[in-house]
N, C-alpha and C positions, 0 to 999 in steps of 0.2 A: 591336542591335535595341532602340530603345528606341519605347516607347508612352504615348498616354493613355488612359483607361476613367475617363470620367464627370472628376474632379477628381484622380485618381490619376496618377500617374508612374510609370512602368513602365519599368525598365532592365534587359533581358534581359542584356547585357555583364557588367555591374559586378555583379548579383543583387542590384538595391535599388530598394526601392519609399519613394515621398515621398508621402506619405500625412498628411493633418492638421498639416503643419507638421515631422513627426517622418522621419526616417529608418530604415529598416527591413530588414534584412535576411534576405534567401530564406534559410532551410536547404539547402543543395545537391543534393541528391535532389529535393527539391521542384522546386527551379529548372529541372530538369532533366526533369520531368514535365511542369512547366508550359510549358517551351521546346517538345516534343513535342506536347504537346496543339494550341499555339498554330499549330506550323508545320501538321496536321493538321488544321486545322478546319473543313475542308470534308467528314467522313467520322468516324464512331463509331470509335472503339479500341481494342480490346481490351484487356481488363486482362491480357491472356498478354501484348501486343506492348509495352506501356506497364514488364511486369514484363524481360521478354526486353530492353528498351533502356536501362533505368536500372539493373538490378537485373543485369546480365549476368555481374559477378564475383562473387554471393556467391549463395548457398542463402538465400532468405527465406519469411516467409508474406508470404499477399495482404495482410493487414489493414496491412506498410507502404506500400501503396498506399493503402491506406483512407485514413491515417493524412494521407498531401500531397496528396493532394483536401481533403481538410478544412481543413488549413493553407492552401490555394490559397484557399479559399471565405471562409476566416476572413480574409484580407487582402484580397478583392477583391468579397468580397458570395459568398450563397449563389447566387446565382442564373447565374456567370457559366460552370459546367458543370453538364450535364447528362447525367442517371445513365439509362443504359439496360438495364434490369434482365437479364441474363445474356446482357449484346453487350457494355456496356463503358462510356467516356465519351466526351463533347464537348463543344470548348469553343464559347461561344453567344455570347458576350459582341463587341461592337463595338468594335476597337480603330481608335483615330488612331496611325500613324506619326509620330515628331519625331525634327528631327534639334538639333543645339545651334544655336545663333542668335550664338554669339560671334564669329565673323568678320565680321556682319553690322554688330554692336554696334561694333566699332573702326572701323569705314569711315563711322559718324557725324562731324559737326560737332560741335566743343565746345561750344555753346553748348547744342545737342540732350542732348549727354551730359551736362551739370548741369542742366538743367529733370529727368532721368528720374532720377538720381541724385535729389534733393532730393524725387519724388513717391515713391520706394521708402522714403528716410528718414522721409516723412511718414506712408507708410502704415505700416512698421514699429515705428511711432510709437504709432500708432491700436489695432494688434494686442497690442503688452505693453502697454497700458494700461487694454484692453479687459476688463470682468468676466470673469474665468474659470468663474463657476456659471452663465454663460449658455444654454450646452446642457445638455439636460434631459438629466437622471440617468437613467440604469434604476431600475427596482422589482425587487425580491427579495423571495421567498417562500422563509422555511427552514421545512420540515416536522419536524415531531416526530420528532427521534432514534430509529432504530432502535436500541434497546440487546439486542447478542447479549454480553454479559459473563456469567461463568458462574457467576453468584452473585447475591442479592440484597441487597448491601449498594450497590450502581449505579441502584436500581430510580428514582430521583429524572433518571434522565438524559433521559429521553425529552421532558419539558416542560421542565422548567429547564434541558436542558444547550439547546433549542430558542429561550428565553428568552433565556439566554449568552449565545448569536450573535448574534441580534436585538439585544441593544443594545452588542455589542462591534462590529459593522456600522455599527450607529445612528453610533454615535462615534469609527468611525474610518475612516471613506468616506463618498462622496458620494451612497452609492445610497441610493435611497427602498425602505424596509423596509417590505413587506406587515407590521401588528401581529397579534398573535396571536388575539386575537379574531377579527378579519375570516378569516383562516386556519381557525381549528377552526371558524367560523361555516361557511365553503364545504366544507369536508369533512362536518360532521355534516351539513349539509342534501342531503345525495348519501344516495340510496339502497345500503346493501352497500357502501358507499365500498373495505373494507378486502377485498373480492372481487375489484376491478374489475382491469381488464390497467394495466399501469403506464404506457400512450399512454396511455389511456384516465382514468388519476387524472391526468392532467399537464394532456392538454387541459381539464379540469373544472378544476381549479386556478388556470388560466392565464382561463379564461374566465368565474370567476365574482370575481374577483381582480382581473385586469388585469399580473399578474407577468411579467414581460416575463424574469426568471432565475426558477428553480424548484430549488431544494439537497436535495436526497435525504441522510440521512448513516446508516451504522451506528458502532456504539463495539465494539470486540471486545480480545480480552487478559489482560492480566491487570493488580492491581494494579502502579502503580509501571512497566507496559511494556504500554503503551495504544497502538490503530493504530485510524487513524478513516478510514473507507474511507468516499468519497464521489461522487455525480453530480450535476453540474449541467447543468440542462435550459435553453437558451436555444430562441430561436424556430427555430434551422437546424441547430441541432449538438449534442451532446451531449459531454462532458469528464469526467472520472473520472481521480481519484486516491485518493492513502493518505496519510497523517501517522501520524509515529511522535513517540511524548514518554513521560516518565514522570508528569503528570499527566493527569487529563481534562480539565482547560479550559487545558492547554497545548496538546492536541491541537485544542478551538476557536477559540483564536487566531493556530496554523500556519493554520487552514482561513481566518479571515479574513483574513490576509495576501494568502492565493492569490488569494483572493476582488478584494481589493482592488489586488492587481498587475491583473490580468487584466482587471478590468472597469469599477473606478471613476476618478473625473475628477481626484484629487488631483493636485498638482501632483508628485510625485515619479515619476508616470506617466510624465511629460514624459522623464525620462531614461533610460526602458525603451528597450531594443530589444524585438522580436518575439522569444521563445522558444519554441522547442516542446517540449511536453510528450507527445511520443509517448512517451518510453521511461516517462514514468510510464503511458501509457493502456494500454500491452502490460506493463507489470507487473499492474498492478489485474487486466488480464487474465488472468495467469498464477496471481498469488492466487487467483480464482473455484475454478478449476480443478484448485487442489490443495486448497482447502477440501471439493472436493468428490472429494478422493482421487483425481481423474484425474491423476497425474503423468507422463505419456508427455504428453500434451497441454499441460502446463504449461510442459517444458520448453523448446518453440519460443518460444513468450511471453517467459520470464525471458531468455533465447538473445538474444533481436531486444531487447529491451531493452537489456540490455548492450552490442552492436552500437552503439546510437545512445547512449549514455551510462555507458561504462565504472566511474563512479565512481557509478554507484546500487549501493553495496555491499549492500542488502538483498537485492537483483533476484541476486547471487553468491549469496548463502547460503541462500535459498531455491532457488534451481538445484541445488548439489551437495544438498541434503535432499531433493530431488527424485530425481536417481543414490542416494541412499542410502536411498529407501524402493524403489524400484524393481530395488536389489541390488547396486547399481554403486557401494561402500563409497570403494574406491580415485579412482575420480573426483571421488565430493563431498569427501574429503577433500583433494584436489588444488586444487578448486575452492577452499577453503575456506581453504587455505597460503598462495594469490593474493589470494585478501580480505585475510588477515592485511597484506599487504605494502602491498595498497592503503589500507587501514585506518590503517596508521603514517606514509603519506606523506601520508595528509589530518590528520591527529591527531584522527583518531576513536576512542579509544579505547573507547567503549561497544561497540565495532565487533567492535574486537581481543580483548577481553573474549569477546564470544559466539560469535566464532569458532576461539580456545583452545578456550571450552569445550567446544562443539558436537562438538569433533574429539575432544575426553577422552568426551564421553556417546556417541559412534559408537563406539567403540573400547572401551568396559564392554559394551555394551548390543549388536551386529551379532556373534553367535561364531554357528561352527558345528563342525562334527566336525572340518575342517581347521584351525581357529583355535587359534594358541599362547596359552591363555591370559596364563600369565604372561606372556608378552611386550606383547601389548595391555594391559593393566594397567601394566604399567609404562612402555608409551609414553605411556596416556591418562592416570595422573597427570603426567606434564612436561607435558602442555598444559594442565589443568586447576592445576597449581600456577601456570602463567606467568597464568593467570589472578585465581586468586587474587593474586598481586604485583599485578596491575598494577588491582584493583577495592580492595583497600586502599589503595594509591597516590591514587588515585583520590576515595577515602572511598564509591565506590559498593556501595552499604550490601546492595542489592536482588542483586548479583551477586558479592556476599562470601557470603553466606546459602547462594545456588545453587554454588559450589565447593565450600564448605564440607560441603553434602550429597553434593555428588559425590564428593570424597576421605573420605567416613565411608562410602560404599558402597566403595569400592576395599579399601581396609581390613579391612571385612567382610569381600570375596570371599579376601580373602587373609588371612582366621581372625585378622585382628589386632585385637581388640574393645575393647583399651583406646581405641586412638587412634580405632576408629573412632566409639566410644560418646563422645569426647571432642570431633570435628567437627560430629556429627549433634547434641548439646545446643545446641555453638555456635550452628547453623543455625536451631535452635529460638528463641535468646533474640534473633536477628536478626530472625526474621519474625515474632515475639511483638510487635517495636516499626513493624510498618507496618499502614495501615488494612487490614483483611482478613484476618483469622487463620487464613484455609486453607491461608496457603503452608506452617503446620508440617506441613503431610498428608505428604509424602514424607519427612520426616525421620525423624516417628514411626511409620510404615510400615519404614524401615531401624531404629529401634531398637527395634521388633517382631519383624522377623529376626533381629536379632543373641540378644536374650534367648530366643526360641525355639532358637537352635543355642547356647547355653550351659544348654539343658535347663532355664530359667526361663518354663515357661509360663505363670504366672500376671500377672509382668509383661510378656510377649508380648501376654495378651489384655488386659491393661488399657491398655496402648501402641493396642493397633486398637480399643479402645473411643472414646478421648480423641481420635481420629483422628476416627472417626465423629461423633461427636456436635458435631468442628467442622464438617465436611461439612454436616452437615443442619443445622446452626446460619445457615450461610451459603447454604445452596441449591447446593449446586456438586454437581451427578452427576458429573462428570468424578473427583471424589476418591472420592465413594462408592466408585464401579466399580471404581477401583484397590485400594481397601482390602480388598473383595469377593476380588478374585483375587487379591490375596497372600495373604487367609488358606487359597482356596480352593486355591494351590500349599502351600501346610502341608499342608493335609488331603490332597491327592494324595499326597505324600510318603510318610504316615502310613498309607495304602489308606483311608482314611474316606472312601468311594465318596458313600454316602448325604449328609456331609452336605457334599461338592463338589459333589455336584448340585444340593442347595438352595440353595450360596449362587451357582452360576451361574445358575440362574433368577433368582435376586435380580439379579442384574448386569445380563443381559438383560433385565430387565424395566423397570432403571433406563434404562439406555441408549436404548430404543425408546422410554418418555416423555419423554426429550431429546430427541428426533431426531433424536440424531447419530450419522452414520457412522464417524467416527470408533471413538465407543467400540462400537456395533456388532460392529464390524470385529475390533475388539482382543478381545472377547468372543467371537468367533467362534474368534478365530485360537488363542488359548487352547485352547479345547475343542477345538480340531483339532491342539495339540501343531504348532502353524505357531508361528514370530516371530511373539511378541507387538510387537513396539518398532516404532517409527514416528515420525518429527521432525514435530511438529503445530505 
């Protein structure tokens, strides 16, 4: 079955579209909705019959349907199906039937076949010779960074990390960048701008602008393990992803790559094939979702992800943290043994590092009345020592630091205070050397306990002073809160009812001016003698 639509080539057989010169090809599910759509198009269809005929051997959600509609529309114009809100689709579009013309072509005269010969030389002549900035670029408009970092030492990112892209765009694509002025000019001139539904700022944007792309971004994380979650708004579709880096304007220059694969005219475009980025759109998805503590509903997200791109190792280790905030230890841990494996056969090492580790902090931190301790202790230092090896190895400075606190808690729990008073300083003179001095909060949080259980309370409380005052020094609630309730497990201890209960109102009263659920939750579970711990 091959077709045309408009200028396009259409081979239902082979799964390739000839599209601008470029060759392209279908993702196979796609091909395969779009071969059903095509043969049905005289009649709406359901998305159960659409799911029921491609989707027949495997458990999915609807949204990978979502997903090659979109990819259909993105290769062939939005316009060539059409959505009939809870009946289904159709496809609308005009196609010509072709069949090849090659048996036609030999049963010419030679003198025919060198006139058409020497007119194809000459046009292919005309075409690489032709200026390549002849078509008109797209405009972009990047919006002022959402900065959710938990601290004020990032507070510069919302206009200059906005600035960045803007001229890392400027210079390194062909798209025409809304400038900043004209941008904060059409926003401040919007009534309540920062009220409005987010259709609703886009089409203001779009129509007082002329931005034909529209870039949404947050920055979230922490120093040194930064994820810049993003949408981009075009005229028919919308696209969402994540970058992970250890700086921030590493993280703007993953985005302008994508940016630049995707949409501009460079010539390296030339050599793309058509990718899709479902399994990043159903991760981003599954983030939302566990940002916001729903991990039952995360998990089909991170699931379907995987599915369509085994080797997104985030999309695994946030799956099994998902089983592991939800109870199911034994699975993330499983999950987390298959990252490892996948992890050393891409040589991701950062990879392999966090998921050691992930599996030493599930195994300190998930006990209950059936839990051997000793035994989890001593499984979770082998993963967190193989981490350690392999972040020295490495020189990874930021995940020497994080071992190093984790094996100074083991230590602790197992009354050993030399060594463990000995990893926990380490950990301190490591994050003493990166920008952002809060990462020492959990170290001096553990050599706050340690000298409280060798009956030195005085440098216990000077250890959670020096802990505080970097806390608020930096703006970060998330350390406050923890500092709060390890003292406030001292005081439990101790029966000083009176003043656990002041420093839990302090906690909660931090946490509700964050508004995060998170700590929240951790405050709550606290005061209810629940699992405090949770993979955030």
């Amino acid at each position: 079955m091959r077709y045309i639509l408009d200028d396009i080539k259409l081979d239902l057989i082979s799964g390739l579209i000839f599209k601008n010169g470029k060759k392209i090809t279908i993702r196979a599910k796609t091909l395969l909705v779009l071969k059903f759509l095509i043969e049905n198009k005289h009649q709406i269809v359901s998305k159960k019959a659409l799911l029921a005929q491609v989707w027949s051997d495997v458990v999915v959600q609807e949204q990978v349907l979502v997903q090659s509609i979109k990819e259909i529309r993105d290769l062939l114009g939005a316009d060539v199906i059409k959505t009939y809100p809870r009946q289904g689709y159709q496809w609308t579009a005009q196609l010509q039937k072709t069949r090849s013309n090659f048996p036609a072509f030999f049963k010419l005269k030679w003198p025919v076949v060198l006139l058409m010969t020497l007119c194809l030389l000459l046009s292919l002549y005309i075409i690489t010779n032709e200026t390549p900035n002849k078509s008109k670029a797209l405009s972009i408009a990047i919006l002022p960074i959402n900065n959710e970092m938990p601290d004020l030492i990032h507070d510069w990112v919302p206009l200059q990390g906005m600035d960045y892209l803007n001229q890392n765009i400027t210079s390194k694509t062909t798209l025409n960048v809304i400038n900043n002025y004209d941008l904060l000019d059409a926003i401040g001139n919007s009534n309540d701008f920062s009220n409005q539904k987010v259709e609703d700022k886009i089409h203001l944007i779009r129509r007082n602008t002329g931005a034909e792309l529209i870039v949404s971004t947050r920055l979230m994380g922490y120093p040194h393990d930064f994820q810049l979650h993003y949408i981009i708004y075009s005229s028919h579709n919308v696209e969402r992803g994540v970058e992970f880096a250890d700086s921030v304007n590493e993280t703007f220059d993953k985005l302008t790559k994508q940016i630049a694969l995707r949409y501009s005219q460079f010539d390296a475009q030339a050599k793309l094939s058509y990718t899709s980025d479902f399994s990043n759109e159903a991760f981003v998805s599954g983030i939302e979702h566990y940002l916001q503590r729903e991990y039952e509903k995360a998990k089909p997200f991170f699931s379907t992800a995987l599915s369509s791109n085994p080797n997104l190792l985030a999309a695994r280790r946030y799956l099994a943290a998902s089983y592991a905030n939800t109870g199911d230890l034994k699975k993330g841990e499983r999950l987390l043994k298959s990252n490892i494996l996948f992890a050393q056969n891409k040589g991701d090492s950062r990879e392999e590092i966090r998921d050691n580790l992930m599996i030493g902090y599930l195994l300190i931190n998930w006990r209950n009345e059936n839990t051997d301790e000793q035994k989890n202790l001593k499984k979770a230092k082998h993963y967190i020592e193989n981490a350690r090896r392999l972040a020295e190895h490495h020189q990874d400075k930021l995940f020497i630091a994080y071992t190093h606190h984790e094996l100074g808690k083991i230590y602790r729990l197992n009354k050993q205070y030399v060594q463990a008073i000995k990893f926990l300083n380490s950990a301190l003179d490591y994050h003493q050397s990166f920008e952002g001095s809060y990462g020492q909060t959990t170290a001096l949080i553990e050599l706050a306990l340690v000298s409280h259980e060798l009956n030195d309370e005085k440098s216990s409380e000077d250890y959670f002073s020096q802990a505080m005052d970097i806390a608020i020094a930096n703006g970060v609630a998330t350390n406050k809160v923890w500092i709060l309730l390890a003292q406030a497990n001292i005081k439990r201890g101790l029966n000083q009812n009176l003043q656990v209960n002041h420093l839990i109102v302090q906690a909660m009263s931090i946490a509700q001016a964050a508004n995060s659920e998170h700590l929240i939750y951790r405050v709550k579970a606290w005061s209810d003698h629940n699992p405090l711990y949770e993979v955030n």
